[in-house]
TIFIVO-844619 format. One line per 3 residues: number of its first residue (from 1); their letters; for each residue x, y, z of N, C-alpha, C, CB. Coordinates in pm, whole numbers, plus 50000, padded with zeros to 5 digits. Glycine has a CB too. Example, Ala and Ser with C-alpha at 12.3 -4.5 7.8 and 13.67 -1.06 7.14 Angstrom:
residues 2
1> as> 51319:49431:50780:51230:49550:50780:51320:49670:50780:51131:49553:50905 | 51285:49775:50708:51367:49894:50714:51290:50003:50787:51408:49940:50572;
***
This chain:
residues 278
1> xxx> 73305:55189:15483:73327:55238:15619:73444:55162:15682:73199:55221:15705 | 73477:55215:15780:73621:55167:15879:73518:55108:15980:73753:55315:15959 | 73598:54974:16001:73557:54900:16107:73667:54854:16209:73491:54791:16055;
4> xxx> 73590:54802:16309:73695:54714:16426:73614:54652:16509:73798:54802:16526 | 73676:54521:16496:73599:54404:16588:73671:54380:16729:73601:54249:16503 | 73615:54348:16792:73680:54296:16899:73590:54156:16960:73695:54420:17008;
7> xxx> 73688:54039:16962:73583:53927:16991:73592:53883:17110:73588:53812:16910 | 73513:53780:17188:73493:53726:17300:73423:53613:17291:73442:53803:17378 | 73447:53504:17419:73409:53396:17381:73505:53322:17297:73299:53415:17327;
10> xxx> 73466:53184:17268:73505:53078:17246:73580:53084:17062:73373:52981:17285 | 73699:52945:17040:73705:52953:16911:73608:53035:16808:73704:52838:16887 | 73492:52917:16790:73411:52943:16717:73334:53095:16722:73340:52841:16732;
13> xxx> 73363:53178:16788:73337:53300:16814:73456:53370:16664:73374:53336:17006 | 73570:53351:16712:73713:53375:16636:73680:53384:16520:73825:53273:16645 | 73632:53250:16479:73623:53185:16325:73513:53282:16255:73563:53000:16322;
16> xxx> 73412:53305:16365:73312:53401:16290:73324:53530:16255:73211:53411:16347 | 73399:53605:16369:73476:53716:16317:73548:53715:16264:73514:53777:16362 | 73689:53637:16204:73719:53629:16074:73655:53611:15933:73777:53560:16083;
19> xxx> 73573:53535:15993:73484:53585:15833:73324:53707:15827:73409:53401:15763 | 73318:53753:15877:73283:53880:15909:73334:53956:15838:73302:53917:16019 | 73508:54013:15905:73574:54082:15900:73599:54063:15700:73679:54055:16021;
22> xxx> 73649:53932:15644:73649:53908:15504:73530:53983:15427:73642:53756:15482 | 73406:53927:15491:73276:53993:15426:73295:54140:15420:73137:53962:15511 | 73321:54159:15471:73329:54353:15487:73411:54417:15390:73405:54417:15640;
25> xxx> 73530:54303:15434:73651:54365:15319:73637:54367:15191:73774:54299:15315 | 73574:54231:15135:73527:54193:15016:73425:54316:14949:73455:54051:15041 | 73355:54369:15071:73237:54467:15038:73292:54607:14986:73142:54492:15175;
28> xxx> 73415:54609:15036:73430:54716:15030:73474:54845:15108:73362:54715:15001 | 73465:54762:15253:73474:54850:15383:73702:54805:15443:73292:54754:15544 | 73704:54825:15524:73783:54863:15575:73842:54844:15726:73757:54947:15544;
31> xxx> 73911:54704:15737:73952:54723:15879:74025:54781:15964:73975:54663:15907 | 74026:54827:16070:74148:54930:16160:74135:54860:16282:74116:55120:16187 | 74316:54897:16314:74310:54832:16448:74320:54881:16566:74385:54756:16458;
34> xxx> 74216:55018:16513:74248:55107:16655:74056:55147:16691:74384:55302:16609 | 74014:55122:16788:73857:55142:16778:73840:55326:16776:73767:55055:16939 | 73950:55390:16822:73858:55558:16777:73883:55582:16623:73936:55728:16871;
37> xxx> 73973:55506:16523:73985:55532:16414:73851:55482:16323:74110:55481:16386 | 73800:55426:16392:73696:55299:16329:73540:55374:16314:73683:55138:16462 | 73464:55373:16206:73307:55367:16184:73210:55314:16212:73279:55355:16110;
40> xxx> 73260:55199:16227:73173:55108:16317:73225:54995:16388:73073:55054:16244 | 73232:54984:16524:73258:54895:16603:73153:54803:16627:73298:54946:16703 | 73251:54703:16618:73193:54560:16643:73216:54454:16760:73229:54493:16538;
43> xxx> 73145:54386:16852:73146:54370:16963:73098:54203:16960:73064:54483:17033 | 73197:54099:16931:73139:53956:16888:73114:53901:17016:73240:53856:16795 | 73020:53950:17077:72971:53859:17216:72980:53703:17261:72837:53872:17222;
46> xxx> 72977:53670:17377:72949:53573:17466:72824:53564:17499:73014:53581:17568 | 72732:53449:17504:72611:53468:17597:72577:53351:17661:72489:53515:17528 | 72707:53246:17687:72685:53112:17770:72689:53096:17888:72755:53027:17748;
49> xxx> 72780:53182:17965:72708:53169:18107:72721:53328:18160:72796:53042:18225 | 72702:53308:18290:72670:53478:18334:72817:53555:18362:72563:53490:18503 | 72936:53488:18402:73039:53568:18353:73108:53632:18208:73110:53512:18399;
52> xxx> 73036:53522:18117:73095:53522:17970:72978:53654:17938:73079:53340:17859 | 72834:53674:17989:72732:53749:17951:72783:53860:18016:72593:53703:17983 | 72890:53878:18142:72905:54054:18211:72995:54091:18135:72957:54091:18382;
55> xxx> 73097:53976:18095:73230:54061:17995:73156:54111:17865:73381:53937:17933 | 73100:54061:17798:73008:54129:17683:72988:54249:17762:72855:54046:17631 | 72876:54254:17865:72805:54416:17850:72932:54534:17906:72631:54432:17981;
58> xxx> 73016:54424:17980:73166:54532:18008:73196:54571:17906:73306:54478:18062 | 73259:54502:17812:73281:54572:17675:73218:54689:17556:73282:54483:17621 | 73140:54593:17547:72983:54711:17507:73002:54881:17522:72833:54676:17644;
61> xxx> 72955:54841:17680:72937:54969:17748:73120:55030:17763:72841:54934:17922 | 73198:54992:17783:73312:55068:17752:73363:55121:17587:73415:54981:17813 | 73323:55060:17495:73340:55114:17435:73215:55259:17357:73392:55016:17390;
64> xxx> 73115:55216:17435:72959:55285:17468:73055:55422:17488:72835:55214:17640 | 73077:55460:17596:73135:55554:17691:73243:55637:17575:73219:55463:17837 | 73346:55576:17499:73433:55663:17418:73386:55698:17274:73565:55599:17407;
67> xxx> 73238:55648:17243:73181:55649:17138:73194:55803:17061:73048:55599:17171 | 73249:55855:16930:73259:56008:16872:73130:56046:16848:73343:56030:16734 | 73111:56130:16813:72966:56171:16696:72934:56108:16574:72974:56311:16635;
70> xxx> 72868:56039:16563:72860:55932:16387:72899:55817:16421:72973:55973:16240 | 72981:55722:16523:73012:55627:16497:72916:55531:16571:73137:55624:16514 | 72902:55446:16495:72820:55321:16543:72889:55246:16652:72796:55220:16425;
73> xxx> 72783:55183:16706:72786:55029:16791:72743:54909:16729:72696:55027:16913 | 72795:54805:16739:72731:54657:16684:72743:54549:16770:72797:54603:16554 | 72651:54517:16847:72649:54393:16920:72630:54274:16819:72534:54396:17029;
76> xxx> 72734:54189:16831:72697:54067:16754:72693:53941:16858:72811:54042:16630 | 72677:53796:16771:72720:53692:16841:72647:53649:16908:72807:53703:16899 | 72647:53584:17023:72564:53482:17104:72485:53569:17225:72672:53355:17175;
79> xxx> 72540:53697:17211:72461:53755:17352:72356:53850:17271:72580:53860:17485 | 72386:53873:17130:72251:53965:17077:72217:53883:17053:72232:54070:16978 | 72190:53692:17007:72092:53659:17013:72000:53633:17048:72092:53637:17000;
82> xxx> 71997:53578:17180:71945:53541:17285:71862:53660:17386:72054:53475:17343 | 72033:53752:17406:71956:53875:17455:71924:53975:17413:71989:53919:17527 | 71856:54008:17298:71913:54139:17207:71823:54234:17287:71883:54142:17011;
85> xxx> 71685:54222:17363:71609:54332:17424:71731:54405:17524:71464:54268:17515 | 71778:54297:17651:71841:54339:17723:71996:54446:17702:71842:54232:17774 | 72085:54408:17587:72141:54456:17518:72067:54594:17526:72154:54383:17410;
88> xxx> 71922:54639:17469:71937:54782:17492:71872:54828:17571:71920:54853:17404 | 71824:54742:17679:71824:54823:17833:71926:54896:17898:71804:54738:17934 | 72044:54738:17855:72169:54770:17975:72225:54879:17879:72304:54621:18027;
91> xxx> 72265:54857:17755:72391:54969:17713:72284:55019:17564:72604:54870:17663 | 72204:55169:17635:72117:55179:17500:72214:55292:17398:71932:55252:17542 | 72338:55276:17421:72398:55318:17322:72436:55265:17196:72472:55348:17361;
94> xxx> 72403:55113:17214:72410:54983:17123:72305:55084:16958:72294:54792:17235 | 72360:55045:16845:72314:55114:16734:72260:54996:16654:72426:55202:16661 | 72311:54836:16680:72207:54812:16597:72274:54632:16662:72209:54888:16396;
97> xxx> 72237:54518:16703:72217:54436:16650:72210:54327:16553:72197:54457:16662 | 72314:54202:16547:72315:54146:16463:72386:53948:16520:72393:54255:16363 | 72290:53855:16549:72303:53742:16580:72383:53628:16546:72223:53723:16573;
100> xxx> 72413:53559:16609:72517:53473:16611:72464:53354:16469:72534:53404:16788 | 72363:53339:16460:72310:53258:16314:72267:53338:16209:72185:53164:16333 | 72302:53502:16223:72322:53560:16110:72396:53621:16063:72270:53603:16089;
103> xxx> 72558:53617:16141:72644:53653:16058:72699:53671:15960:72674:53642:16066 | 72637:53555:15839:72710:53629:15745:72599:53678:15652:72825:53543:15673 | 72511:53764:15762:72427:53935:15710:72540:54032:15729:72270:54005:15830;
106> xxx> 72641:54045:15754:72702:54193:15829:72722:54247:15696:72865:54193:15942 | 72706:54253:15607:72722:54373:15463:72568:54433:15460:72765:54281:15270 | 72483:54329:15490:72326:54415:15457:72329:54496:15592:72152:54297:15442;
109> xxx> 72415:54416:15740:72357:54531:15867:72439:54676:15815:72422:54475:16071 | 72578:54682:15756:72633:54758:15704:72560:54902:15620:72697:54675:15642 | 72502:54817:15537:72426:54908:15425:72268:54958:15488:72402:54803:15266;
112> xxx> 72213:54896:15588:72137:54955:15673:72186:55047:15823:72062:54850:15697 | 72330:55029:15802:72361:55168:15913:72386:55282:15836:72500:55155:16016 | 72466:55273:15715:72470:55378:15620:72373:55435:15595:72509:55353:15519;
115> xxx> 72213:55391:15588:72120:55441:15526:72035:55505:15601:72068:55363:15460 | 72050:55484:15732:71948:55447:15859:71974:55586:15935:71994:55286:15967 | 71926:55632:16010:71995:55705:16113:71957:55622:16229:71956:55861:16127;
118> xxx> 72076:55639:16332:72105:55590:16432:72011:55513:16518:72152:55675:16482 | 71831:55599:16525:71772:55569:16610:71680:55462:16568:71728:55669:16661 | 71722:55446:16464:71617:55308:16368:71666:55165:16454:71681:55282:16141;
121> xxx> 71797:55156:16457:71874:55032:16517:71845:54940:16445:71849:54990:16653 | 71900:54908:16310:71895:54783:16269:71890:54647:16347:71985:54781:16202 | 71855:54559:16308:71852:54448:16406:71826:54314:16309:71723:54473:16529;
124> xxx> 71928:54208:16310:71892:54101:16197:71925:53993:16316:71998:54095:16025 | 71853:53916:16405:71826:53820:16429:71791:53689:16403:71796:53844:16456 | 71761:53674:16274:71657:53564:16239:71749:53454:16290:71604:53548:16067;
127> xxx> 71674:53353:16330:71668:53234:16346:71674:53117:16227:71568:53233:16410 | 71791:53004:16191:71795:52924:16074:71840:53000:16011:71692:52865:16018 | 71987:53078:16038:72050:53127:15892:72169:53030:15919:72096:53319:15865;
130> xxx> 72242:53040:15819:72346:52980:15781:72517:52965:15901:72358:53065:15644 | 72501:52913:15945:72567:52916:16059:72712:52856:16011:72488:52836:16174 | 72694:52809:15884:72834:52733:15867:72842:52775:15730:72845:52558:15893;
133> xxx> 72826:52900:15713:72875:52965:15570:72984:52972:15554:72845:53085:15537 | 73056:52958:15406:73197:52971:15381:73223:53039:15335:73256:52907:15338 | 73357:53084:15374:73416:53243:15350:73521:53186:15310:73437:53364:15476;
136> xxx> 73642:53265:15191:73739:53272:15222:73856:53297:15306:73734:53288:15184 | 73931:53172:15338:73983:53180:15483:74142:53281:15461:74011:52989:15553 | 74162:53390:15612:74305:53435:15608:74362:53347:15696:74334:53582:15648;
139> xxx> 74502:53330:15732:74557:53257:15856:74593:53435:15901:74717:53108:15831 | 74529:53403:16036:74569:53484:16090:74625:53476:16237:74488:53551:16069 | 74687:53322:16287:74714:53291:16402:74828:53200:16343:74597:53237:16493;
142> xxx> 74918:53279:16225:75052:53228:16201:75022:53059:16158:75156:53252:16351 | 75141:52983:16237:75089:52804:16150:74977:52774:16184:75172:52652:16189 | 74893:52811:16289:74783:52764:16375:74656:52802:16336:74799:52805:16503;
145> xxx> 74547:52765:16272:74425:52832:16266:74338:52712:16294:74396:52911:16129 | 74203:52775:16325:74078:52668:16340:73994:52658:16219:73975:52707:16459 | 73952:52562:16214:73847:52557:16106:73718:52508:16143:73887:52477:16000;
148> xxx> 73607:52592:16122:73421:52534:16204:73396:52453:16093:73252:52679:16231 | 73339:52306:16147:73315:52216:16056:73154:52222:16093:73404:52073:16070 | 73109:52237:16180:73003:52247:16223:72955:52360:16324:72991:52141:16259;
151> xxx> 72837:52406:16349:72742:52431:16494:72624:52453:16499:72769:52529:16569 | 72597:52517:16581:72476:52474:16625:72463:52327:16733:72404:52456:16491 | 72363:52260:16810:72371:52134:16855:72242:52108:16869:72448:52110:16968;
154> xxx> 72230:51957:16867:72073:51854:16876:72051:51843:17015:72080:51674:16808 | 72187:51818:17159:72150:51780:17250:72057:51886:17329:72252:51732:17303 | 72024:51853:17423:71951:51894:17512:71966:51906:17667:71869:51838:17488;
157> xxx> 72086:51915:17723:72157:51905:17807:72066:52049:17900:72323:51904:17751 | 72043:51981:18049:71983:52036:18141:72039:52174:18165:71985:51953:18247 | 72133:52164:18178:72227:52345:18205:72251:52401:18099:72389:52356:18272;
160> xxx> 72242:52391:17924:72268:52409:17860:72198:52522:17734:72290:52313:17867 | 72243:52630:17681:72159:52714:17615:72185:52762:17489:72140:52807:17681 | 72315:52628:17428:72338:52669:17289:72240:52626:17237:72450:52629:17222;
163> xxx> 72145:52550:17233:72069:52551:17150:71971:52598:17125:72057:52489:17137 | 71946:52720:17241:71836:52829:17199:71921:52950:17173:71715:52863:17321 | 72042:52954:17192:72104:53060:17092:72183:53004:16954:72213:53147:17180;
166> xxx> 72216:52893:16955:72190:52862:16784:72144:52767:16660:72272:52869:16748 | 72081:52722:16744:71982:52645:16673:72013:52516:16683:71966:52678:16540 | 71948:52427:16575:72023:52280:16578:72175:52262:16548:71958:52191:16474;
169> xxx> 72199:52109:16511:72348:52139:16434:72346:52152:16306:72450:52038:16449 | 72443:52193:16226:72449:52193:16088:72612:52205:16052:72354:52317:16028 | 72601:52085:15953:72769:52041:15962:72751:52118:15795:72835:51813:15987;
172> xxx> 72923:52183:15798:72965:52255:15702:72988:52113:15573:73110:52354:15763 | 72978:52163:15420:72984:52094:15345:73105:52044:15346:72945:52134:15254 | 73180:51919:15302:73256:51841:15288:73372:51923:15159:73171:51705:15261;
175> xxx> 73320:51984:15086:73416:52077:14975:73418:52216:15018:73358:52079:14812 | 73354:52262:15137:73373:52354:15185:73506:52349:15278:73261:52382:15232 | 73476:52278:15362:73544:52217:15430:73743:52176:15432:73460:52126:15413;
178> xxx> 73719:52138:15297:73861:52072:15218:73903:52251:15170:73818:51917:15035 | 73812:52327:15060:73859:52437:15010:73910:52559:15143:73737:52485:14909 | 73872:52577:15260:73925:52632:15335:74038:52575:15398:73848:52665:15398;
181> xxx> 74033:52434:15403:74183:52380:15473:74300:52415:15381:74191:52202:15495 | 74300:52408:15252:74408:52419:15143:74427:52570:15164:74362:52369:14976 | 74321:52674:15160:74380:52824:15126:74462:52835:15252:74257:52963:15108;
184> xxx> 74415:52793:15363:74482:52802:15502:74635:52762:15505:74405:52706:15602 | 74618:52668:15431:74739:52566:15393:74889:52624:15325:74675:52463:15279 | 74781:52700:15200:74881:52818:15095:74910:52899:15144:74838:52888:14981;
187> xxx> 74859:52913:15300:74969:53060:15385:75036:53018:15483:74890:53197:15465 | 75022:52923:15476:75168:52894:15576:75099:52800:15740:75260:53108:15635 | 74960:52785:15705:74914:52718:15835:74947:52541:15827:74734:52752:15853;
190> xxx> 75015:52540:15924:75040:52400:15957:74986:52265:16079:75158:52423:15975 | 74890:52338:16125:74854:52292:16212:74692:52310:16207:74929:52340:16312 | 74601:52249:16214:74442:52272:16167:74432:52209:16294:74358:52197:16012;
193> xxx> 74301:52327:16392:74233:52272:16494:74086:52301:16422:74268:52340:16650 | 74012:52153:16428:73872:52135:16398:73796:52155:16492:73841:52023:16354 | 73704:52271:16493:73596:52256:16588:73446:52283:16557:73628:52334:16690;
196> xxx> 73377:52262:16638:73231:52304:16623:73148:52261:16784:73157:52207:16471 | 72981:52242:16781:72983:52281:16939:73005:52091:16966:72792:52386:17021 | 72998:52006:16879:73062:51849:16932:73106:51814:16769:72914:51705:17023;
199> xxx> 73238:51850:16755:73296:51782:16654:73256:51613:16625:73441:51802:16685 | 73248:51536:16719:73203:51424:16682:73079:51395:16647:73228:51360:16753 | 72992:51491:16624:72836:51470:16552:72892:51500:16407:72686:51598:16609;
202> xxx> 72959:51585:16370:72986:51640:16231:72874:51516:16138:73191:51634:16186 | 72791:51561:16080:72756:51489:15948:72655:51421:15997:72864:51396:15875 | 72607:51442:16117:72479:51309:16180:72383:51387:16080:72411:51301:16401;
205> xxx> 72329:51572:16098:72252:51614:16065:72195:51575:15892:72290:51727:16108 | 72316:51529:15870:72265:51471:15728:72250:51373:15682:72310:51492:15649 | 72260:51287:15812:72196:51108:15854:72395:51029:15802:71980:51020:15670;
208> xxx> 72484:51130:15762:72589:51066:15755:72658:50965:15838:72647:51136:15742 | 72714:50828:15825:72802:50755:15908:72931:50803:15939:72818:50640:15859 | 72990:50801:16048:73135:50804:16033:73182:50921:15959:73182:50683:15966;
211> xxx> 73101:51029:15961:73182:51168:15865:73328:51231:15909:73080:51315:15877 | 73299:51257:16014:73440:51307:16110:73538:51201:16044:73426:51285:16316 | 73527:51054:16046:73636:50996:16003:73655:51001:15834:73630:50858:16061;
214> xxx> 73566:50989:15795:73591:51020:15641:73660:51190:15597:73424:51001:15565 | 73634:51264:15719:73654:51393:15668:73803:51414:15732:73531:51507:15714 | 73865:51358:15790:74012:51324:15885:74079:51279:15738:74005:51166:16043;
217> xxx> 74013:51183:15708:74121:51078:15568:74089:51175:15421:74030:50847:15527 | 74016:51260:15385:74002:51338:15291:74112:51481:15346:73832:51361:15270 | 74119:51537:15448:74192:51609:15505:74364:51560:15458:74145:51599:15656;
220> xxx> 74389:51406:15542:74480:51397:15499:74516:51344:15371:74518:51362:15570 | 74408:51286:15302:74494:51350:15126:74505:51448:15070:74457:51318:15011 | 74357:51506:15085:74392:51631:14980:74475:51759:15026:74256:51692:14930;
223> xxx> 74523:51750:15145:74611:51861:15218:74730:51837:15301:74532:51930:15304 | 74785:51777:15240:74961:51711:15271:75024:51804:15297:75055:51639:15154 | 75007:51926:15323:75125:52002:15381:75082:52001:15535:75146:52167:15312;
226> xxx> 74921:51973:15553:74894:51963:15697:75001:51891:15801:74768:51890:15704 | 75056:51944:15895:75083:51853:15961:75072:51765:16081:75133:51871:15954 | 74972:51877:16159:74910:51873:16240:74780:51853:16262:74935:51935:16270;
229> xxx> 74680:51790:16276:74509:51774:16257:74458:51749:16380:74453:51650:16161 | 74432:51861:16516:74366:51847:16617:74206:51892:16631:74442:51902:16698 | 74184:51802:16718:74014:51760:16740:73960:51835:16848:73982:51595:16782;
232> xxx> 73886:51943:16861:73807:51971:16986:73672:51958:16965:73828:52103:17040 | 73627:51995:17130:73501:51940:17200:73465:51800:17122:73366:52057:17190 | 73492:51702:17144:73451:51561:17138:73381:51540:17209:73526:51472:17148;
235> xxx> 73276:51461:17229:73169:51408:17294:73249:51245:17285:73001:51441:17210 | 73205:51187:17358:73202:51009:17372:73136:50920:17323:73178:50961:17473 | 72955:50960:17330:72842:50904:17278:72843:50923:17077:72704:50995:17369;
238> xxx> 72937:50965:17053:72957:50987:16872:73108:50939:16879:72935:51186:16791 | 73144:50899:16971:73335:50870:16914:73244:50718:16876:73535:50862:17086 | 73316:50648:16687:73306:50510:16708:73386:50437:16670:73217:50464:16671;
241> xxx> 73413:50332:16664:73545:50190:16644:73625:50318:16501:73443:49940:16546 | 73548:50328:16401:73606:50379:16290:73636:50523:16351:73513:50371:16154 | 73615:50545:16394:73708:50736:16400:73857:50693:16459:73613:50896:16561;
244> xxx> 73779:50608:16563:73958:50504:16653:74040:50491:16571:73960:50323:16711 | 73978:50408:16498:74070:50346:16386:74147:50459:16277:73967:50243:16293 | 74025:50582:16237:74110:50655:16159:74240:50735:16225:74024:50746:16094;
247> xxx> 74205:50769:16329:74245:50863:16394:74399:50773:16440:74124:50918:16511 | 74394:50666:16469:74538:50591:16520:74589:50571:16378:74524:50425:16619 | 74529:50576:16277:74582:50548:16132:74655:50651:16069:74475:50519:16041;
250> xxx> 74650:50792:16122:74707:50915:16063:74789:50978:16147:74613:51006:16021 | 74921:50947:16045:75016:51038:16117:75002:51192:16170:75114:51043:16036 | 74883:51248:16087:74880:51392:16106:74813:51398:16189:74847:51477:16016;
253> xxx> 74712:51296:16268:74579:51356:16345:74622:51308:16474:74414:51297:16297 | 74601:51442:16591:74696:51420:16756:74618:51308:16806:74691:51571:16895 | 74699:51240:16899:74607:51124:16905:74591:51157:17061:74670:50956:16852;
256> xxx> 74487:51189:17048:74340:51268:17187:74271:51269:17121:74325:51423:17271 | 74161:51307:17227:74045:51339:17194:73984:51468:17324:73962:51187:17182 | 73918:51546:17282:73947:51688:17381:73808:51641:17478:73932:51890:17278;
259> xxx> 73783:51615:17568:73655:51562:17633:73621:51654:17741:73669:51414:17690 | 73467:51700:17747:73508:51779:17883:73488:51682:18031:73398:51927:17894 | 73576:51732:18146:73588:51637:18266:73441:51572:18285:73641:51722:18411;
262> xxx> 73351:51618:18264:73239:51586:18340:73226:51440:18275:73107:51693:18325 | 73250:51441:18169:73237:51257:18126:73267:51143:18173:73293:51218:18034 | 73352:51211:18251:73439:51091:18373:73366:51025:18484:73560:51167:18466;
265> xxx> 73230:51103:18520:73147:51031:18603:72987:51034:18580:73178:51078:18732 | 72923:50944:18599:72807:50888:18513:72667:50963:18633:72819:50666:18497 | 72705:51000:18755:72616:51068:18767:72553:51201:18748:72617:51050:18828;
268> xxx> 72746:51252:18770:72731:51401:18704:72656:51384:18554:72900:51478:18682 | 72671:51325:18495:72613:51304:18311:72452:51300:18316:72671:51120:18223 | 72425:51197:18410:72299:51191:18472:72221:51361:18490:72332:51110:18627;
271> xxx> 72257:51365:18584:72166:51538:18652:72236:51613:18529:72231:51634:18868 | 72328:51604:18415:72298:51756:18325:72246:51671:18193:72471:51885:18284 | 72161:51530:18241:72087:51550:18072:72148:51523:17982:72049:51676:18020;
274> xxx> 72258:51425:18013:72345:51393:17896:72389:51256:17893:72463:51477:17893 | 72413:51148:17795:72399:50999:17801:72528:50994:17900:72407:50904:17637 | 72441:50884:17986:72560:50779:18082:72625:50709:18056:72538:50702:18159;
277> xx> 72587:50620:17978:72619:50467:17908:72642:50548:17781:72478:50322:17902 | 72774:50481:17792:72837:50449:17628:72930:50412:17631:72859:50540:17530;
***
């Protein structure tokens, strides 16, 4: 089938619809970059706060509205997880459903729209899928691409709802990791932005020390054409002496660290549930 994505939301939104989009291709299907040419549209949602949640159902429902005879809808991403009932209150033109920790199902939601008629609405939600599966990577943002080393998150932050839309964290394997920086590498990307939902946990989930810095100094050997190695969403409470140290040690890695403002004052940190002291 002919597809077309359209994403929203954050990097790690990006990264997932690129490999989506691979899965499909690999399958067999077909991307277009025009949505009335397309079989099934795909809709990589937002669902973190309530403006990021209206542009989703804006979208949705506009492309709801030009929908042909036969062609599907696919809500994906962070707003069918969380919200997938509401999804078909608001826009019940939605055809089927498919969650931000099960993306890389989209060949089985595929082969259950083919099979299905319309009013079945596939729906693959589950909870604990693979959130940091590896795909073969395209560059498709010229020298510049991101790479998810991790997501999901452990904290528990008072205003906060990634972690009931994706679970804990789970840091991508270390040869996963390296094998997508190099293919990235062999097309011409020169610049690697690392992210996930706190790059500086990378590797706690697997009781690892210091991974982020070990995975900075494996970066810069085994991928010397890199030349660029930038860091987002950093946290403070996981930056330690050794990431300092790696990080002032490599010519390739920008020397920041991406923090959001609120760290700057210890009460704000206080009222959202997040360490003061460090």
């Amino acid at each position: 089938m002919r597809f077309h994505i359209i994403t929203l939301g954050c990097p790690k939104n990006t990264v997932d619809s690129e490999m989506m989009a691979e899965l499909l291709r690999r399958a067999g299907h077909v991307q277009v970059d025009q949505p009335r040419r397309a079989d099934v549209l795909i809709v990589n949602t937002c669902g973190f706060i309530a403006p990021a949640r209206e542009e989703s159902y804006a979208a949705l429902r506009k492309l709801a509205v030009g929908k042909r005879r036969g062609q599907r809808l696919v809500a994906a991403g962070c707003l069918a997880q969380r919200y997938g009932e509401a999804i078909r209150q608001k826009v019940p033109e939605v055809d089927a459903l498919i969650g931000t920790q099960s993306w890389p199902e989209i060949v089985t939601l595929f082969e259950r729209l083919e099979a299905q008629e319309p009013a079945q609405a596939p729906c693959i939600l589950s909870p604990g899928g693979n959130l940091v599966a590896s795909v073969p990577r395209r560059a498709i943002l010229g020298a510049t691409a991101y790479l998810k080393i991790a997501d999901g998150c452990d904290a528990a932050c008072a205003f906060c709802a990634i972690p009931l839309i994706k679970g804990p964290q789970r840091s991508k394997p270390l040869a996963d990791v390296l094998r997508e920086a190099k293919e990235l590498a062999a097309q011409g990307v020169r610049e690697l932005v690392l992210i996930a939902q706190d790059t500086t946990a990378y590797g706690r989930d697997r009781s690892e020390t210091d991974a982020l810095a070990h995975l900075l100094q494996a970066l810069s050997r085994e991928v010397p054409e890199l030349e660029w190695l930038r860091i987002l969403y950093a946290y403070p409470q996981h930056v330690t002496p050794r990431l300092i140290e790696v990080m002032a040690g490599l010519p390739q890695v920008c020397h920041y660290l991406d923090l959001p403002l609120q760290h700057g004052h210890p009460d704000v940190l206080r009222r959202m549930n997040r360490p003061h002291r460090v």
